[in-house]
N, C-alpha and C positions, 0 to 999 in steps of 0.2 A: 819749470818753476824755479826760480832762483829765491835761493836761501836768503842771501842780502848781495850787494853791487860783485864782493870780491869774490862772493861763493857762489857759482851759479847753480849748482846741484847736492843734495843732497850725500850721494854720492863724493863729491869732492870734499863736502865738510867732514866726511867718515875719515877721507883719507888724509886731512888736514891734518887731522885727530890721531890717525894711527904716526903720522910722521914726528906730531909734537911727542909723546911717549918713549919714541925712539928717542928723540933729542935730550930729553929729560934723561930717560936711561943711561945713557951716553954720558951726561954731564957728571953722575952720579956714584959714574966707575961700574954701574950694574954688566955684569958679564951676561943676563938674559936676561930677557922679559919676554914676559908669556901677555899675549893683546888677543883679545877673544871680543866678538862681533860677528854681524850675520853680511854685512855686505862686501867682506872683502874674501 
């Protein structure tokens, strides 16, 4: 089952999502971030 064209699984949308978080974090100076979810 594909999500939409660039996301083909649900699965990759999760880990889309956990990478944006980091990215944010990162940008933000956060020295942790705590990412809580069931599929990773």
């Amino acid at each position: 089952m594909k999500v939409n064209e660039r996301v083909p699984t649900f699965f990759a949308a999760e880990v889309l999502a956990f990478l944006q978080v980091v990215q944010v974090g990162l940008d933000l100076g956060l020295r942790q971030v705590v990412i809580e979810g069931d599929a990773l």
